[in-house]
C-alpha positions, 0 to 999 in steps of 0.5 A: 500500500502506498502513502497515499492510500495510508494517509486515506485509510487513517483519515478514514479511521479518525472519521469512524472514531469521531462518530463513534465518540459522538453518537455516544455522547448523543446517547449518553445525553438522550438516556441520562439528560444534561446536568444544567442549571435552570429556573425561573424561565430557564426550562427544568429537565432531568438532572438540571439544578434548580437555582431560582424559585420556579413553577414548574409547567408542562409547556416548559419543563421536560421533566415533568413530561418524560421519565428520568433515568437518574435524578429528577431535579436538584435544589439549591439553596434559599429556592422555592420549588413549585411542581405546580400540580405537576409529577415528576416520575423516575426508573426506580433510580436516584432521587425524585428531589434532591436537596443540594449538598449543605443547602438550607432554607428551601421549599418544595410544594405542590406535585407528585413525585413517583417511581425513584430510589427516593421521593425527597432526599437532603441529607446534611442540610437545614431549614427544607419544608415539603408541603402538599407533596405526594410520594409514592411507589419509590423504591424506599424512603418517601421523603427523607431530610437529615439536618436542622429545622425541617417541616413536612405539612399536608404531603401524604407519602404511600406504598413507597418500599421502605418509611413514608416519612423520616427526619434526622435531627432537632426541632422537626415537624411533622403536621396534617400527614398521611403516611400509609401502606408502605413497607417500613415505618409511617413516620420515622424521627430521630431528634429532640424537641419535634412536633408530630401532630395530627398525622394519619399512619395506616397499614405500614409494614412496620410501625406507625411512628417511631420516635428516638428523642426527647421533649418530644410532642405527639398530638391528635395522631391516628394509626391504625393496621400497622404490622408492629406499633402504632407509636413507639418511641426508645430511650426518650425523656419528657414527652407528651402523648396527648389525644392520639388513637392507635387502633388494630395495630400489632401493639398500641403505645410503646413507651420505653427509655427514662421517663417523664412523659405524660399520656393523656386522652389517648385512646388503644383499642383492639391491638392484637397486644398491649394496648398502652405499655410504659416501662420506664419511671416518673409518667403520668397518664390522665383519660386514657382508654384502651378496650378489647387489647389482646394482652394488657390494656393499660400497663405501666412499669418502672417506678414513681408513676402517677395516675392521675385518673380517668383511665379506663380499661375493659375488655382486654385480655389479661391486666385492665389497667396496672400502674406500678402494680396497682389497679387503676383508680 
């Protein structure tokens, strides 16, 4: 072969090659979408991080009508996230919403988010309130926040494979939630000083709520059908438990650790155990009921307890209501 054809057949070559390497690159960006930043009236595609408050809007933004392979949408801090009514869906990869690395004081509302890894994620970051989200059918956690003053209000997280709901850290909120039918807990806090209000946690495949910290309040909550506890919380000092009902769930209350916490106006019927069951010192209950329980109705263990009257037990199975070892009065 001359030099002349060697020169055609390398130059030949380098052609292929450079086609080669491109359709990868076209492919690549087909299945994966281009990491940019967007918002505001920059269009908001798979992967793209959201930098400025934004509605998201089907007439705009792709991601909210196509199926992401990897993660829906990243957000940066101090930004407003308005899916606008809209959902964002995924592969079963990645995250739904992603909160950027050490972001704070961010808000995500209104839309769905369906089929990721995880629904909502910030893990490390402070500040981030989820409100009227619904996340369901991901692969684990609903919607999970690691860090410092989170909110999550009237979002409803269902049929996700591992918690609904979980926040790792102080001073978090949970209020008007709905979080059902998922593999692991409804509603899952580690952290002192929360807030869990008037929650609905049914049929989850582990408990309803299960809370690790102190000072925590837990109010007008409803669990019902859950495969362990309705409410469980460990190793917790000075909590209150007030007006909250667990119903037909494995166990009803389950109050272990220190002590100091005050039950009142709750309401345990027809858990297939216990229906109220503290085994730790120095809590006072008032008005509860549990009825019909498959073990113990009201039991109470550990020492310096008060009843402080109003507790009502019948129907159970073996003790009505024992506090330190004494009848009820």
């Amino acid at each position: 072969m001359n030099i002349a054809n060697k020169q055609a057949v390398f130059s030949s070559m380098k052609i292929s090659i450079l086609l080669c390497f491109s359709l990868l690159i076209f492919l690549s960006t087909a299945a994966f979408g281009f990491a940019a930043n967007c918002g505001g009236t920059v269009p908001c595609s798979c992967g793209d991080t959201v930098i400025t408050n934004t509605i998201l809007d089907t007439a705009k933004d792709p991601v909210v009508t196509t199926v992401c392979s990897g993660d829906g949408l990243i957000v940066a801090t101090g930004v407003t996230l308005d899916l606008g009514g809209n959902t964002i869906r995924g592969s079963l990869n990645r995250e739904g919403i992603q909160i950027g690395k050490a972001a704070s004081d961010i808000n995500i509302k209104n839309g769905r988010v369906e089929g990721f890894y995880q629904g909502v994620k910030g893990l490390d970051v402070n500040s981030v309130t989820v409100t009227n989200i619904f996340s369901t059918k991901n692969r684990y956690f609903g919607i999970v926040l690691k860090g410092n003053n989170h909110r999550i209000e009237n979002s409803i997280a269902v049929e996700n494979g591992g918690r609904g709901m979980r926040i790792k850290g102080p001073n978090a909120i949970f209020v008007n939630n709905n979080s059902s039918r998922n593999g692991g807990y409804g509603f899952n806090v580690i952290g002192d000083n929360a807030v869990i209000k008037n929650n609905t946690c049914d049929d989850n495949g582990s408990d309803g709520i299960h809370v690790d910290g102190d000072d925590n309040l837990f109010e007008d909550n409803e669990c019902r059908g859950n495969e362990r506890h309705g409410i469980v919380t460990d190793d917790a000092i000075n909590s209150v438990f007030r007006n909250n009902i667990v119903e037909r769930n494995n166990f009803g209350f389950s109050i272990l650790g220190n002590g100091g916490h005050l039950l009142e106006g709750n309401i345990a019927n027809k858990n297939r155990g216990f229906g109220i069951y503290v085994r730790a010192p120095r809590n006072t209950l008032i008005n509860n009921i549990a009825n019909k329980n498959g073990q113990s109705g009201i039991k109470v263990a550990g020492g310096e307890n008060v009843d402080g009257g109003g507790n009502d037990a019948t129907g159970n199975k073996k003790e009505q209501c024992m506090i330190d070892g004494v009848a009820c009065i």
